[in-house]
N, C-alpha and C positions, 0 to 999 in steps of 0.2 A: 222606820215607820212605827209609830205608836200604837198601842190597840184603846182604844177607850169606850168605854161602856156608860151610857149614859139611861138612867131611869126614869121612863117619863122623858122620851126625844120626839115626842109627836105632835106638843104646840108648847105654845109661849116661852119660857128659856132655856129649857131644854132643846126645840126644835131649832133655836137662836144657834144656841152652843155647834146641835150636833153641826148643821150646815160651815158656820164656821171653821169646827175643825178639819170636816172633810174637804174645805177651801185651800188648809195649808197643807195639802198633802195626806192626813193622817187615817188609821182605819177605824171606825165609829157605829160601835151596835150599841140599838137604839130600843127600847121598848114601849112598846103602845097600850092600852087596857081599851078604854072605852071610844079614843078617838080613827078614824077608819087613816090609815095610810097607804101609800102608793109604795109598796115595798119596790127599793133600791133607785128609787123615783130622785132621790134627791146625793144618791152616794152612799146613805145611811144603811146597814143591816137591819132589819125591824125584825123584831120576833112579840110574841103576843105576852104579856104577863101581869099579872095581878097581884100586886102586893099584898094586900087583904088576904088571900085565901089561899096562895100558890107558896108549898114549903121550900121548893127548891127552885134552881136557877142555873141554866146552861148554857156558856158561851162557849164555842168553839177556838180557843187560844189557850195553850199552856201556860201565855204570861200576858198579867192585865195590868197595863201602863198608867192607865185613868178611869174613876168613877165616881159617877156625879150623880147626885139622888135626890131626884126634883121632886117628886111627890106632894102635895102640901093643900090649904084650903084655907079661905077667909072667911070667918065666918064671925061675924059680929056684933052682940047684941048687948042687952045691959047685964048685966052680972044673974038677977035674982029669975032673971029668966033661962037660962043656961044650967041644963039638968047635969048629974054625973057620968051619963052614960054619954054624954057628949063631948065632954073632957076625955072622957076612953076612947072613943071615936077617932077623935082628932091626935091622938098619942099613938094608935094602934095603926097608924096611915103611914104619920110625918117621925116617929122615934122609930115603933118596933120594925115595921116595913121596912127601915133605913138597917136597923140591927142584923135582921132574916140575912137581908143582901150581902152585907159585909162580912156575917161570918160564914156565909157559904163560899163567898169570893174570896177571901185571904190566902192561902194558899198560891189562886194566881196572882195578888196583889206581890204577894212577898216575893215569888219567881222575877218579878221585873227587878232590874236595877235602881229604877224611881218613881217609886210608883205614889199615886199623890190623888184623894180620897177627898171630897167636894160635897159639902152639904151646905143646904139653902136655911138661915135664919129671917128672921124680921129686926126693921128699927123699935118695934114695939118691945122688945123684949130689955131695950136699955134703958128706953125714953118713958114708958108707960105711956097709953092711952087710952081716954075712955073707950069701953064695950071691947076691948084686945083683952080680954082674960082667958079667952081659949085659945086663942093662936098664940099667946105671948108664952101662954103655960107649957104647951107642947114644942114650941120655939126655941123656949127657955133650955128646957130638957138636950134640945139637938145640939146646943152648943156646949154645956155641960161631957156629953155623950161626945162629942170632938176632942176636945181637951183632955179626957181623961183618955181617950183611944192611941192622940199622936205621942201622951206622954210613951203609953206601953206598946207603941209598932215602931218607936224612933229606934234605930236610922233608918230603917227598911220602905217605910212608909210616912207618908206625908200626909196630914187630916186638915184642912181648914173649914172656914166656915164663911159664908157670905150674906153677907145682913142687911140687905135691902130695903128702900121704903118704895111708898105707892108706886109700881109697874105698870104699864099698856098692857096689860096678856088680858088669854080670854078668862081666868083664874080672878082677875080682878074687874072686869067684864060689867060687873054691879056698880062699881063705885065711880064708874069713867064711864057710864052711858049716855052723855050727852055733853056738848061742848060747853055747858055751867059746869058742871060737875068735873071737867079737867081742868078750865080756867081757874076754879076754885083751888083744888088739889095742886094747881102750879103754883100758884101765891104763897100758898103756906116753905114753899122752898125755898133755899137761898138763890140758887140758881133758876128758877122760874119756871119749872118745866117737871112734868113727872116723866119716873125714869124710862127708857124701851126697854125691852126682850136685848136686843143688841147689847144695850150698856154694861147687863148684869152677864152675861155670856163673853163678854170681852173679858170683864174677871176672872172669870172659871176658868177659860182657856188657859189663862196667863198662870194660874193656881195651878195645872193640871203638867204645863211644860217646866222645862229642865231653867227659864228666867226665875224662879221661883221656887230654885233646891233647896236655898238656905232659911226656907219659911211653912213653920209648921205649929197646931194651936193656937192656928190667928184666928179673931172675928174680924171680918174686913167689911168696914162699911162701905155701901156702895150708893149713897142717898141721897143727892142733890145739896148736900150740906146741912140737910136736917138736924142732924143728931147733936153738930156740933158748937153751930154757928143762928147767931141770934141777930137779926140785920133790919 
């Protein structure tokens, strides 16, 4: 049985992920901040934590198999309106909050045999799009912060990265508020449809288990075909 720790397991792909893996057997502590959960309601260990403000971090396992660090926000406007303390903001959430974790966790990361390190990007960060200058910039950073992590924890450790476009969660919640606004956001896809919580958590699973030893400093698009395909 695996131990995976997943940050941010209390809605949209994290909560996806966690249910998932406790489906195939596996053990999966999960952490919450602002959303209320029904500890062990679902299989999951919940314990309470806040990235922002909390220096450390304690799971009870001497080796941690998997960790997935969902943390993130959309926030998107035109450029000359987006202060600096906003770009900090969004870095100090989705980068350093991601940093805190991993280097209090490494230790048990390095005890497992395979152990394999999940962070969540955007397609805005390859594709550019208008008013994505703040998520794309702190986006930009996590996948940077991947690459240069799996070069120096290989073989021990595994880091990818998963790069998503427009998701169902409540995270994107604004952009999918009405069935124009998803009809719309399907069109723009090759495939027709914006992504679920499911689609991008069937990734991560797959990135976190042993189908997935020989891959590490990936960005893996996960996007309906956006990124790549012009139709």
């Amino acid at each position: 049985m695996r131990n995976n720790l997943i940050i941010g397991a209390s809605s949209g792909i994290g909560k996806a992920l966690a249910e998932l893996l406790v489906g195939k057997g596996e053990k999966v502590f999960g952490t919450y901040s602002s959303t209320e959960v029904d500890q062990f309601g679902n299989g999951v260990q919940y314990f309470h934590h806040d990235v922002l403000n909390a220096e450390d971090i304690y799971v009870g396992v001497e080796s941690l198999d998997g960790l997935v660090y969902c943390p993130g926000s959309i926030n998107l406007k035109p450029f000359h309106r987006i202060k600096p303390q906003d770009f900090v903001n969004d870095f100090e959430l989705q980068v350093i909050g991601g940093i805190k974790i991993v280097q209090k966790l490494l230790p048990k990361l390095k005890a497992s045999e395979n152990a394999s390190i999940v962070f969540f990007s955007t397609i805005a960060v390859q594709q550019g799009f208008n008013f994505h200058t703040q998520v794309a910039t702190s986006k930009g950073a996590i996948e940077g912060l991947a690459k240069a992590l799996a070069a120096e924890l290989a073989p021990s450790v595994r880091v990818n990265v998963i790069a998503p476009s427009l998701t169902n969660t409540p995270l994107a919640s604004k952009l999918l508020s009405s069935e124009e606004k998803i009809e719309a956001n399907s069109k723009r896809h090759p495939l027709k449809r914006v992504g679920e919580a499911k689609d991008i958590a069937e990734a991560a699973a797959f990135l976190l288990s042993e189908k997935s030893s020989w891959m590490t400093g990936q960005i893996i698009h996960i996007d309906g075909g956006l990124s790549t395909l012009k139709i």
